[in-house]
Legacy VTK file of the C-alpha trace (Angstrom):
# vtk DataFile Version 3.0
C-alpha trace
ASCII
DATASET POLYDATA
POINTS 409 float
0.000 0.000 0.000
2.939 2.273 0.929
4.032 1.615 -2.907
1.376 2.515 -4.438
1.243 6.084 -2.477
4.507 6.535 -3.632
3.740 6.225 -7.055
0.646 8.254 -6.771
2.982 10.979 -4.898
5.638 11.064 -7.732
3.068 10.692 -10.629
0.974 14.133 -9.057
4.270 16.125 -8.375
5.173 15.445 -12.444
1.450 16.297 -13.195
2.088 19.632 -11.678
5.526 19.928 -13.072
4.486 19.496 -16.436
1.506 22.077 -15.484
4.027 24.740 -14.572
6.013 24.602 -17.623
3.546 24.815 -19.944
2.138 27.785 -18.042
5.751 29.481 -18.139
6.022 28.913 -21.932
9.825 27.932 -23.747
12.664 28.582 -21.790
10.974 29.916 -18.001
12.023 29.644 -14.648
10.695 26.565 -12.817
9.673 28.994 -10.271
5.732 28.875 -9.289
3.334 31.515 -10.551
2.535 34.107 -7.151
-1.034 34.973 -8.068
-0.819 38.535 -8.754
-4.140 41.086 -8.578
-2.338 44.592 -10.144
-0.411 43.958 -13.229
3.474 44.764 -12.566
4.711 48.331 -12.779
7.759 46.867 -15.036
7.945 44.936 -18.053
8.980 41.314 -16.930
12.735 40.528 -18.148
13.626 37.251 -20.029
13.484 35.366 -16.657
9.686 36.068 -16.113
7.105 33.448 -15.798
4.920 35.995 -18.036
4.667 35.432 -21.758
6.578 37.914 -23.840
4.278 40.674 -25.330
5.067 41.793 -28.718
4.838 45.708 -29.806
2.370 46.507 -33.012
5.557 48.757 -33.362
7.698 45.972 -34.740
5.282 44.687 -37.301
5.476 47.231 -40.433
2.742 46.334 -42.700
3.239 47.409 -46.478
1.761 50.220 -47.206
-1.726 50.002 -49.529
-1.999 52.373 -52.639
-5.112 54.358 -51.999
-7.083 56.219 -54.794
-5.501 58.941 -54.989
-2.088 57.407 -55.364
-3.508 56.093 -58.683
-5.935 58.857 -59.863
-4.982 61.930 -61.834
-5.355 65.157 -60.278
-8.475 66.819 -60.417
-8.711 70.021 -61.763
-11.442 72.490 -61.793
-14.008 73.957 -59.063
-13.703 71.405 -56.162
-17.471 71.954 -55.320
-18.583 70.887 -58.843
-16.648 67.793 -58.587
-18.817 64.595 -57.414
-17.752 60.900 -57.127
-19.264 58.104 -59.465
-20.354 55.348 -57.596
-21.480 51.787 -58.573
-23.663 50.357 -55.332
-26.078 53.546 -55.161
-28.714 54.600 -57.717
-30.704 57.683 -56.197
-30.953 58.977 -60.002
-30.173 58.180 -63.644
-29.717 60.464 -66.592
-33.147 59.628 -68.777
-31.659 58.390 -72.150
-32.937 59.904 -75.575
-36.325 58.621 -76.724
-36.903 56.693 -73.353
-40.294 57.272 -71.909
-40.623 59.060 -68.497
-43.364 60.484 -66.086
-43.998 64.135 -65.371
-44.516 63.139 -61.573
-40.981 61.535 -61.727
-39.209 65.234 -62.905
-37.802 68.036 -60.871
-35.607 70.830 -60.615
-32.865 71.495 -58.429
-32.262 75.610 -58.016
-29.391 77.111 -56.192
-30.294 78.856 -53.573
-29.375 83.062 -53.588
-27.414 83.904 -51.306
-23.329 83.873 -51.007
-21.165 81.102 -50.082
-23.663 78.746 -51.136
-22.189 76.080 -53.750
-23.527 73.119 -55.598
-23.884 70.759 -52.662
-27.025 73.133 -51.008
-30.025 73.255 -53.088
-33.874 73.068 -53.194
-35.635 70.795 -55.987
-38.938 71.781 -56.484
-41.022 69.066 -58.239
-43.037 68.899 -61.238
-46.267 67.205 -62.028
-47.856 67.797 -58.787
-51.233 69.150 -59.680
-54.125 67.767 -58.116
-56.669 68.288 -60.767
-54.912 68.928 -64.451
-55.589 72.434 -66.180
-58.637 73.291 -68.684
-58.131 74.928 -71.887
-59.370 78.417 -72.035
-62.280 78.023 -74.458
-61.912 81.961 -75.369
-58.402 81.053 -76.822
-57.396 80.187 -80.529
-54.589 79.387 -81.863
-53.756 80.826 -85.597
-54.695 78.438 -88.824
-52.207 75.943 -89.357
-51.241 75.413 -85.870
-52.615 72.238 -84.125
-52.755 71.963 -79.663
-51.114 68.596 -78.616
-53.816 67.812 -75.556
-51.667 65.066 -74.087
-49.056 68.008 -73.007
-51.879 69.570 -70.880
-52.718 73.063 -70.680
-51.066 75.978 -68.567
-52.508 77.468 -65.463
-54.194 80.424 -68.102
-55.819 77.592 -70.009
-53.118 77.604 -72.640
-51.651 74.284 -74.735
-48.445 73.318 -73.053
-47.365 72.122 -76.605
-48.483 72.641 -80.139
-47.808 71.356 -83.491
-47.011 73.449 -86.881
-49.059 71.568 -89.582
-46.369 73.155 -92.122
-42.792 71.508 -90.559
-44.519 68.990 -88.612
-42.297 70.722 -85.756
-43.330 70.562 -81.720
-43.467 73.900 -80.032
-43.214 74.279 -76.454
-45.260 77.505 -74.166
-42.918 80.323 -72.770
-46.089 81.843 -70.740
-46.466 85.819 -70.423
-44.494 87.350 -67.608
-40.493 89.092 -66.030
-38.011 87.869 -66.875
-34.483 88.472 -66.048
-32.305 89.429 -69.454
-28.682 89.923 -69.100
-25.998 89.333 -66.740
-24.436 91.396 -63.363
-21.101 90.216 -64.598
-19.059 88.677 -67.580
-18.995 89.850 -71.118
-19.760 93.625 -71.553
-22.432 93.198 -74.228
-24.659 91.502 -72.198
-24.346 94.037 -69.691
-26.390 95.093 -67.178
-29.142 93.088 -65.990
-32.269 94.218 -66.742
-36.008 92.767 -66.292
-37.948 92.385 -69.443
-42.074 91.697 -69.779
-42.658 89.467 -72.742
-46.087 88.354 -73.975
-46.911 84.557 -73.753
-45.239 83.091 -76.827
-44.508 79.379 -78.282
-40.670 78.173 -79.449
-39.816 75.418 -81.582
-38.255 72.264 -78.862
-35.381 72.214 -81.125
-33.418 73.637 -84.166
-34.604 73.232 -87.627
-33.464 70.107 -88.970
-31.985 69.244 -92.348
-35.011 67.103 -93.190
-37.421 70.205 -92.641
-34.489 72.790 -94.433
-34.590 70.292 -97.316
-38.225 70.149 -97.696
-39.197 73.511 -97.485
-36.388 74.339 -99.995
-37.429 71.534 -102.419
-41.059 73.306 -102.199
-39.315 76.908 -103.059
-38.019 75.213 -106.060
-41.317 73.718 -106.966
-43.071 77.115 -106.975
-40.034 78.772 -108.991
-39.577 81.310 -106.851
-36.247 82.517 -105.168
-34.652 79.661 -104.562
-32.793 79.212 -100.513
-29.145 78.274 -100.422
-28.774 74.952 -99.327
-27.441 74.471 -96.079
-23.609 74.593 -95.615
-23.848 70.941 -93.701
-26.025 69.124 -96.124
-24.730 65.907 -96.602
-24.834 65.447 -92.777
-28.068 63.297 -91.696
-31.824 64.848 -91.660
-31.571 65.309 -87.859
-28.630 67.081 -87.464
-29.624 71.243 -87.728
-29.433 73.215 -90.615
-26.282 75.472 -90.438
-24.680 78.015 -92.689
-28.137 79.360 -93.388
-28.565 82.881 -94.343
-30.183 85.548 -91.664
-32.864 85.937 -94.973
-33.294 82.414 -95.595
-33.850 82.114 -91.781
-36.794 84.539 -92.150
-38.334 83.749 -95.483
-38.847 80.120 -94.063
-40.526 80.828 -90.384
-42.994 83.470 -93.201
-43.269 80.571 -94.974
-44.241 78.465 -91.803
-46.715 81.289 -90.175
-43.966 81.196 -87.600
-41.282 84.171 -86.927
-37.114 84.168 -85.770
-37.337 85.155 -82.094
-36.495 88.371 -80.612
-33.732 87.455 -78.122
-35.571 88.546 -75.180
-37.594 85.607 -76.485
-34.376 83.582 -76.925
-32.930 83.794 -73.718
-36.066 83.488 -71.541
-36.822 80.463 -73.278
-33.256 79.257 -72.647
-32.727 80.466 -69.394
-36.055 80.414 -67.700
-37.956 83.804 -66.065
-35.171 83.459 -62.847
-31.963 84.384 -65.833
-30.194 80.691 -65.162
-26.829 80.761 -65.944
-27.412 77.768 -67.916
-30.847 76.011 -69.411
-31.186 73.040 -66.997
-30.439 75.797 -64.095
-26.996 76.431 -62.274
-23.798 74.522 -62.123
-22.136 71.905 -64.272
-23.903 69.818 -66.972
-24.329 66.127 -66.650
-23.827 64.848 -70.181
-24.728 61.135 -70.625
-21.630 60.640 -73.189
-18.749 62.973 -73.600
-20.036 66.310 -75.463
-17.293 69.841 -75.875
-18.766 73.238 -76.472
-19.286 73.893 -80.310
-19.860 70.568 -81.102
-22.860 69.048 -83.400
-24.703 66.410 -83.156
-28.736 65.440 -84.088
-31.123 67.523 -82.544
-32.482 66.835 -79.132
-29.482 64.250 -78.570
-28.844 65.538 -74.923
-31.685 65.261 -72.208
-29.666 67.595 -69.933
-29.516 70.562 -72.286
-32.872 70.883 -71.816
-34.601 74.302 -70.865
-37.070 74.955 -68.116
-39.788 74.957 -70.805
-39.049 71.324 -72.765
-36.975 73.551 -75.552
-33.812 71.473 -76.391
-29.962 72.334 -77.411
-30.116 75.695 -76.393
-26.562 75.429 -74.616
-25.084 73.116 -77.297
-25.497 72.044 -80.817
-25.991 74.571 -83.471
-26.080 78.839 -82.474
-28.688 80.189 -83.695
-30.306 83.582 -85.140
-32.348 86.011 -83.822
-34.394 88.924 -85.022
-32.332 91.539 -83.586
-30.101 94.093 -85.006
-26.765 93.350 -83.337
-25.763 96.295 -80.475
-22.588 96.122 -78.527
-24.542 98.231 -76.562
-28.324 97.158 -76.961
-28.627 96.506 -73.336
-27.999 99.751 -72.151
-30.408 101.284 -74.512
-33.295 98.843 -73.364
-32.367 99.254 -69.474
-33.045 103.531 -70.504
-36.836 102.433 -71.382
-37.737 100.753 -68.257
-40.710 101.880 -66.346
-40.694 101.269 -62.966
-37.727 98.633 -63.227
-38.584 96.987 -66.223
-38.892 97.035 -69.871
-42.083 95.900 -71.914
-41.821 93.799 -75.082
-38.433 95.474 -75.735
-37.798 95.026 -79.908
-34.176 95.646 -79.722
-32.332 98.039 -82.084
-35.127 99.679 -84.718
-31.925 100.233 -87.458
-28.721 98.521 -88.219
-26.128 99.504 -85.831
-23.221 97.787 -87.274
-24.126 97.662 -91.168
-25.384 93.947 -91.839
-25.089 92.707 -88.330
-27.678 90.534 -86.822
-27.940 88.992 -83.257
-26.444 85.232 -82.606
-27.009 83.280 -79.485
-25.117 80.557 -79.020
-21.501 80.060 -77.809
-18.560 77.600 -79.286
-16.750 77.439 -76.494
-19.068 77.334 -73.408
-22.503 76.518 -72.336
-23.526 79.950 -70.765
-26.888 81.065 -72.764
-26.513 84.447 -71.892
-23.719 84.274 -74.625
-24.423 86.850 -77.472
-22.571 88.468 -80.517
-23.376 89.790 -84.020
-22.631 87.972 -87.596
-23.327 88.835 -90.887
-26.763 88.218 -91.909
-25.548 87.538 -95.958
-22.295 85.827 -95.209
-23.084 83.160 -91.956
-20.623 81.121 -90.677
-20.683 77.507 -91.160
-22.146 76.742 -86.877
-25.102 78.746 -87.215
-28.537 77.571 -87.687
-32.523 78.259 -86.246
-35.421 78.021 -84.888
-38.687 79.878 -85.152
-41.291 81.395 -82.184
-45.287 81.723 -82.677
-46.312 84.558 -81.386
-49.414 84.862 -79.938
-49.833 88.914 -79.755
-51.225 91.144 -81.899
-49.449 91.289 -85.789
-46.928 94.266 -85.623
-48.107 98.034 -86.395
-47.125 99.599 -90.230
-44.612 101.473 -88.587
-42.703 98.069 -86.507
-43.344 96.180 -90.384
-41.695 98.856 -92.401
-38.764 98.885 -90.261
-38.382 95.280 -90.078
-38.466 95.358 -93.781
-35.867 97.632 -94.369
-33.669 95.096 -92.953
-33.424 93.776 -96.389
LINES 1 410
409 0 1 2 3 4 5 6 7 8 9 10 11 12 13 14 15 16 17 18 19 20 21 22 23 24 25 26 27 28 29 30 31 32 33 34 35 36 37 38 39 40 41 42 43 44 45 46 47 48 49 50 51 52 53 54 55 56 57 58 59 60 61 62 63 64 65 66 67 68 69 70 71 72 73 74 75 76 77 78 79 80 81 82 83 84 85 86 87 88 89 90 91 92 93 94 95 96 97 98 99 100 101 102 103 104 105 106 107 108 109 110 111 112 113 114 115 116 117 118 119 120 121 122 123 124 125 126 127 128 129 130 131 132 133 134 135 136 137 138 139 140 141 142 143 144 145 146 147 148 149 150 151 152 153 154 155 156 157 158 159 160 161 162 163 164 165 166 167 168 169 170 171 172 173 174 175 176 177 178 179 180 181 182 183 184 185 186 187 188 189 190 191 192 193 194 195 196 197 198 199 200 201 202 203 204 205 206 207 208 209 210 211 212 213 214 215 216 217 218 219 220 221 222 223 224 225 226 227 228 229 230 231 232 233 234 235 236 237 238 239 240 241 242 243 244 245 246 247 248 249 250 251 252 253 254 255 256 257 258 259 260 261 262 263 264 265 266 267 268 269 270 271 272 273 274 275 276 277 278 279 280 281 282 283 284 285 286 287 288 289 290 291 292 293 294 295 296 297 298 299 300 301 302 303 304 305 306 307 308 309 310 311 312 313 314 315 316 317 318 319 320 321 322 323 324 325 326 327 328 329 330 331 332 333 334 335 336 337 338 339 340 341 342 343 344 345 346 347 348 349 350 351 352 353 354 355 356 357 358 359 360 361 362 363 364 365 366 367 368 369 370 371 372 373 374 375 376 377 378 379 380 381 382 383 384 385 386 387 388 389 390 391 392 393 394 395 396 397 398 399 400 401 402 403 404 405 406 407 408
């Protein structure tokens, strides 16, 4: 029996030898653990029973190439600049031709005031009418001229869109009312600002095309009369716009349509909206859905986001385009001189040529601002400029506005 308890004795004191080593770890004293209840002020040396602790400090990870390592430098205004994203879709860019909803459109204004940027604004939506508008029963349009009652009407009852029975063209409503003409600052012909009442009036949604140039010249022909020039791009597509047309072939075909060349009080409120945007869909940068450079040309309508608070299209881009006016370097000056009580009434521009043979262009090659103005030569046009025609839904023009108009020729 004594045996055996030796045995057992010998066999526990190696249990708890083996016990103590393993607790020390490789290379420890065989000295017993003191329980301890307060960690030691000191690191333990090499002779501790405690395991070594290693230092984050000694591990140096490589270094990971972040984005911006690999990116190019950005240039431009930092608070235009927004990051693409592939796991969020708050918004797309509608494509050309794809069907969308009124309820599903809005606009996103800048707020006044200064230090405000891009990243602060207020969207106001569209299509939120509880009960749609009635047409105004009093109210015709002129012969030749068709209302497109699935556009709806406008709060005065008139056709938010209409259709010209002689192009086959869509028009879109600018409605009566101020609006801002001009700019506080940039280029000094479209200096100052001034506020401008216009009489409701409708504009075509785009440029005219070289499908509609072609058949209204090939009708001229027909009827052996003066024949138009062709335009300067026609072997380009039938929906790209007509360009290198004449200031006089410009006219003689919105006559020939019922239609007139806008004044560019007309132009720019249709492009810019009654607030003066810097830009037709509002302020800051475009969102193009494919790459797209000032001054270049492509088929009409191409661009959803060149698109002006009224449905008119490529009033940034495309093609510049003519307008009524005699060209001033100083026509905005004049007009601000006839303002009554802060602002001018259905100003007509210049009544005589200022600069012999110059005519009013809207339109800019090398930016998107549709404030943009400058004169060309109504007989000799450069090769970028084409047009659209307005309706106008006032009164026709007294003797003495037609005979001056005519002497343009």
């Amino acid at each position: 029996m004594n045996r055996i308890h030796q045995v057992k004795d010998k066999l526990c004191a190696g249990i708890m030898s083996f016990s103590l080593l393993f607790i020390a770890g490789c290379g420890g004293s065989t000295e017993p653990i003191k329980p301890q209840t307060k960690p030691p002020r000191q690191a333990a040396d090499s002779s501790s029973m405690r395991a070594p602790t290693l230092k984050p400090a000694a591990v140096k990870p490589t270094p990971k190439k972040t984005a911006k390592q690999t990116q190019a430098p950005l240039t431009g205004n930092p608070d235009d600049q927004f990051e693409v994203v592939d796991y969020v879709h708050n918004y797309e860019i509608q494509q050309p031709g794809s069907a969308g909803r009124t309820e599903d459109e809005f606009m996103a204004m800048l707020p006044a005031g200064p230090g405000v940027n891009s990243t602060s604004f207020t969207v106001i939506r569209s299509g939120t009418e509880t009960e749609p508008n009635q047409p105004d029963s009093a109210f015709k349009l002129p012969e030749g001229f068709t209302a497109i009652k699935e556009a709806g009407y406008s709060p005065q009852g008139l056709p938010n869109r209409i259709r010209c029975d002689g192009d086959y063209s869509e028009m879109v409503l600018v409605p009566a009312g101020v609006s801002l003409q001009g700019v506080v600052a940039g280029d000094a012909n479209a200096q100052p600002r001034f506020s401008v009442y216009q009489d409701a009036f409708y504009i075509d949604e785009h440029e005219v095309t070289l499908e509609q140039y072609r058949r209204w010249r090939s009708e001229m022909i027909a009827k052996k009369g003066k024949i138009p020039e062709p335009a300067v791009n026609d072997m380009q597509a039938a929906n790209f716009p007509a360009m290198g047309v004449s200031y006089t072939d410009a006219l003689n075909y919105s006559r020939t349509m019922n239609k007139q060349l806008p004044r560019e009080t007309q132009w720019e409120k249709a492009a810019r909206g009654e607030q003066g945007f810097p830009y037709p869909w509002g302020s800051g940068r475009p969102l193009w859905q494919v790459s797209r450079q000032p001054g270049q040309i492509d088929p009409v309508a191409s661009f959803p986001g060149d698109r002006s608070p009224y449905g008119a299209y490529d009033m940034a881009g495309n093609a510049r385009e003519w307008c009524d006016d005699w060209y001033s370097k100083n026509a905005y000056q004049a007009a601000l001189a006839l303002a009554e009580a802060g602002v001018v009434r259905d100003w007509l521009g210049p009544r005589r040529a200022v600069e012999p043979s110059m005519r009013v262009v809207r339109g800019d090659q090398k930016s998107w601002e549709a404030w943009k103005r400058t004169g060309e030569n109504m007989r000799t046009p450069p090769a970028d400029v084409g047009f659209r025609c307005v309706l106008n839904l006032k009164s026709a023009p007294t003797d003495t506005e037609k005979t001056n108009t005519d002497s343009a020729f």
